[in-house]
C-alpha positions in Angstrom: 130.8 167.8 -119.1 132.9 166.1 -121.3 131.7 164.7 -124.9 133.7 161.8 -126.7 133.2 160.2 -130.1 132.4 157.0 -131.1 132.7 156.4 -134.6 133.8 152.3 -135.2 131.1 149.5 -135.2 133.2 147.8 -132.2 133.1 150.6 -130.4 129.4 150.5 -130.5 129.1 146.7 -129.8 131.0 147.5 -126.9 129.0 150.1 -125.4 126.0 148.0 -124.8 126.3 147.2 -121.5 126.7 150.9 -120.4 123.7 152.0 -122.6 121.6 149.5 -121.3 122.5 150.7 -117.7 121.9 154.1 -118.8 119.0 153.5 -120.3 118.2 152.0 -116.7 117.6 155.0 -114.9 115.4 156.8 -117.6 111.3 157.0 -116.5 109.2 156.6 -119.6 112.4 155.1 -121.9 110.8 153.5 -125.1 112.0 150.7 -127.0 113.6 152.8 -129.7 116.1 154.0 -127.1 117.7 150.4 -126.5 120.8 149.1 -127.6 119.5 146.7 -129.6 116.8 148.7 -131.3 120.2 151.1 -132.6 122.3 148.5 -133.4 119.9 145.7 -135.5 119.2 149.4 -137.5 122.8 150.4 -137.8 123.5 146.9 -139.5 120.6 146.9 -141.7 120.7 150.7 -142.9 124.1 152.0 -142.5 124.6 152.3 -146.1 126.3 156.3 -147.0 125.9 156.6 -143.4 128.8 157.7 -140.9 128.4 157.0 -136.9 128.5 159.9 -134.6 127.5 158.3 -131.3 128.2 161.0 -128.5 129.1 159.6 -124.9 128.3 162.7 -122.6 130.9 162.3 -119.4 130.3 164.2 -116.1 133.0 165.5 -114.2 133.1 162.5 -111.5 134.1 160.5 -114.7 130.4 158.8 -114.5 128.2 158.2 -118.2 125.6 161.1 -117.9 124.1 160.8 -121.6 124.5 158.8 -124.8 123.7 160.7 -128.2 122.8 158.3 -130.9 123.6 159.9 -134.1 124.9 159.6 -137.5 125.9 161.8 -140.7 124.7 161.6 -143.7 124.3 163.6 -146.9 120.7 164.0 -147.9 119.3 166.8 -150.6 117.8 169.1 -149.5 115.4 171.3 -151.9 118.6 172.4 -154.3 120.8 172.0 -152.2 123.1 168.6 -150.3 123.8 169.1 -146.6 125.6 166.8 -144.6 122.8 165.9 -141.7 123.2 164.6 -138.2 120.2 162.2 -137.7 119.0 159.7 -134.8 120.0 156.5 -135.5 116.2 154.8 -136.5 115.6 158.0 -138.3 115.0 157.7 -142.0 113.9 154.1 -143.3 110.2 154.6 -143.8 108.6 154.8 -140.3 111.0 152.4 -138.7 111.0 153.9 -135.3 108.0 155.8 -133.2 109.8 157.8 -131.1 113.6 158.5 -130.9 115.3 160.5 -128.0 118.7 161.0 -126.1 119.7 158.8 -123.2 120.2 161.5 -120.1 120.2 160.2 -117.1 117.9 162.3 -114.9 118.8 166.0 -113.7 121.4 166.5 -116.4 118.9 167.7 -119.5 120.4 171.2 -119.4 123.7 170.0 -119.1 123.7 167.9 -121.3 122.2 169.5 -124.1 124.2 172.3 -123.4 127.4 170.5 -124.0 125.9 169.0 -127.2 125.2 172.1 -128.3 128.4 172.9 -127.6 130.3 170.3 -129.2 128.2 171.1 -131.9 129.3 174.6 -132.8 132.9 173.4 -132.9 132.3 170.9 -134.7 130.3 172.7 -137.4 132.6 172.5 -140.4 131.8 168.2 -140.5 127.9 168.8 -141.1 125.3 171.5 -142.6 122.3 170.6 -140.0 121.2 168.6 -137.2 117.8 167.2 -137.6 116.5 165.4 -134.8 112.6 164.4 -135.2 110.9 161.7 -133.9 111.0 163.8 -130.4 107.8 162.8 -127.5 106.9 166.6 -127.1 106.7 164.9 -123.5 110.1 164.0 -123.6 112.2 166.0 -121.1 114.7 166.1 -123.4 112.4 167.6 -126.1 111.3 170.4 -123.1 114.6 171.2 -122.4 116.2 171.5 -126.0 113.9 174.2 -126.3 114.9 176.4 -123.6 118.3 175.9 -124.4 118.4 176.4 -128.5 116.7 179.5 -127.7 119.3 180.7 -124.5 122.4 179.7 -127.4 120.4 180.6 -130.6 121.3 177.6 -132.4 119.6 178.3 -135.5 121.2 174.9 -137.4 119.2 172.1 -135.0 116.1 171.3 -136.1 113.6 169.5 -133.9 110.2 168.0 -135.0 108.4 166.1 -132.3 106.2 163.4 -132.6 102.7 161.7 -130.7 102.0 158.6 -131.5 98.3 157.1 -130.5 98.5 154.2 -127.5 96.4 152.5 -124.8 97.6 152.5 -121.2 96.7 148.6 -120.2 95.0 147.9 -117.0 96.2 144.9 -114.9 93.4 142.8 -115.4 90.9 142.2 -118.9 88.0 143.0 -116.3 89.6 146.4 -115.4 89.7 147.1 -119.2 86.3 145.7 -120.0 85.0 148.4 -117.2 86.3 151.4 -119.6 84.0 150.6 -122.1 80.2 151.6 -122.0 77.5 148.9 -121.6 76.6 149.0 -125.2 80.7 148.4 -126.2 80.8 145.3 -124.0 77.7 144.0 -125.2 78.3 144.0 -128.9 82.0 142.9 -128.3 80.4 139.9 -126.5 77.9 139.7 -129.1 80.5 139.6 -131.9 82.8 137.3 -129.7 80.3 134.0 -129.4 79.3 134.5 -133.2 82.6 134.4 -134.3 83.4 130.9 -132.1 79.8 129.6 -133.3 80.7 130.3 -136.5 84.7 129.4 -136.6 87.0 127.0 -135.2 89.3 129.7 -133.5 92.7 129.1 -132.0 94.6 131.9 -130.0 98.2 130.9 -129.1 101.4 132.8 -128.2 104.7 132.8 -130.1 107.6 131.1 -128.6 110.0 129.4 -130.5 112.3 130.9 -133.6 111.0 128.6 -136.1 107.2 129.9 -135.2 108.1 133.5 -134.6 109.7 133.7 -138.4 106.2 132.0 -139.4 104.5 135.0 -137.1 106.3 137.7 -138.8 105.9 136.4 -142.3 102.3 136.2 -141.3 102.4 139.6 -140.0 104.0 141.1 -143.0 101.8 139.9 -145.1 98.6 141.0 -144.0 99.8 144.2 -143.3 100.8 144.7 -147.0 97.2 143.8 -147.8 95.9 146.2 -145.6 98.1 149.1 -146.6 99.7 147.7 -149.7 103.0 149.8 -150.8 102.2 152.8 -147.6 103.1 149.8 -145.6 106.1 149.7 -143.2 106.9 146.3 -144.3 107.0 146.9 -147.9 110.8 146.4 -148.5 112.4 143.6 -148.4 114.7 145.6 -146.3 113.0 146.4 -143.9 111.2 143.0 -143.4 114.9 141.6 -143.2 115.0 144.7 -139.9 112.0 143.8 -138.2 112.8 139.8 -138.4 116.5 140.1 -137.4 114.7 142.7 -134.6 111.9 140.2 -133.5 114.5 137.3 -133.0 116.7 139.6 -130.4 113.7 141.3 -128.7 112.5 137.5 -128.3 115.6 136.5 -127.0 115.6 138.8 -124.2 111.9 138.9 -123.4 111.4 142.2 -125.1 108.9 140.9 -127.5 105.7 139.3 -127.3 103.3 137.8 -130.4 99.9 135.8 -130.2 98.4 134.6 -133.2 94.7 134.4 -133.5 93.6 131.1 -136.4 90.4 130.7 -137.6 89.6 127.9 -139.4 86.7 128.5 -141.8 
């Protein structure tokens, strides 16, 4: 397995196409792990940041992994330690989950190299930190066998479960997970809210309307949660807008907007 660098901006632009095909063959891939996730981050949040993106190479010459990384120097208790991070990791809860891109079968190989690569390359960073991990994530299952075979005591790995709900194909086929007493008072609330309210329930489809979404979105979540909220910053509003626009673009993203006129 062979392991080269990318460490210029073009050089990531360029790679998308073979990420995306990578990314391809991965079951259970999240929407963190896409090119366009990485890249709308790098340009927003690469300040005192340095890319390390590692293209893992098998010995047919065919793309087997893609590490997303980058350096950066970060204080640690007393001391500042130059830290390889995911790129996504760091700006105040941008990302859920983060991960390497290995294509299936080569987790052990992979990681191995990268383990590898990363002893030699020791004298151009203090610690590896990768967090954000699924603790389903093969990846995640197979770093641990293999930091413990190589007793690489300078990665650390946090991993990470976020809450979700598996959708059903149909609304009837969700309905039927709830109890009786569920559907009723959902029903109940339902018609009191339309007798009440004029309500309107559309879906988000041109730009002009999606930045009108967002700015919607951002600001009731800052009510909600005030300055714990993820879109707190201007910078990271500017992420998530830039981010909506390309997701929308390429049918990644979906928004509905529920009005109620009082």
């Amino acid at each position: 397995m062979n392991i080269e660098e990318i460490d210029s901006e073009d050089a990531f632009s360029a790679i998308r196409d073979d990420w995306t095909d990578l990314l391809d063959k991965v079951p259970d891939a999240t929407i963190f792990q896409t090119w366009e996730w990485a890249h709308t981050w790098w340009q927003h949040f690469k300040a005192d940041k340095e890319l390390i993106i590692l293209k893992c190479i098998d010995d047919d010459g065919q793309l087997a992994a893609i590490a997303p990384f980058y350096r950066t120097t970060k204080r640690w208790g007393l001391f500042r330690l130059k830290t390889i991070e995911f790129i996504g990791y760091g700006e105040r809860k941008n990302a859920e989950y983060l991960d390497l891109i290995i294509r299936p079968g080569y987790e052990a190989d992979v990681l191995a190299a990268i383990l590898d690569w990363s002893s030699h390359t020791q004298y151009r960073w203090d610690l590896i930190n990768l967090t954000n991990l699924r603790s389903q994530s093969p990846c995640y299952q197979t770093f641990l066998q293999v930091l413990d075979q190589k007793k690489a005591d300078w990665v650390e790995l946090a991993n990470l479960d976020c809450p979700y709900i598996e959708l059903p194909e149909t609304i009837e086929d969700l309905h039927a997970r709830y109890s009786k007493n569920h559907r009723k008072n959902l029903k109940k609330q339902k018609n009191k809210l339309l007798r009440l309210h004029e309500v309107e329930f559309e879906r988000v489809d041109q730009t002009l309307e999606l930045q009108e979404a967002v700015d919607l979105l951002f600001d009731l979540h800052n009510k909600r949660h005030g300055s714990s909220s993820v879109f707190y910053s201007d910078q990271n509003k500017a992420f998530f807008l830039a981010l909506s626009k390309v997701f929308q673009q390429k049918e990644l993203l979906r928004i509905y907007a529920v009005k109620i006129n009082t």
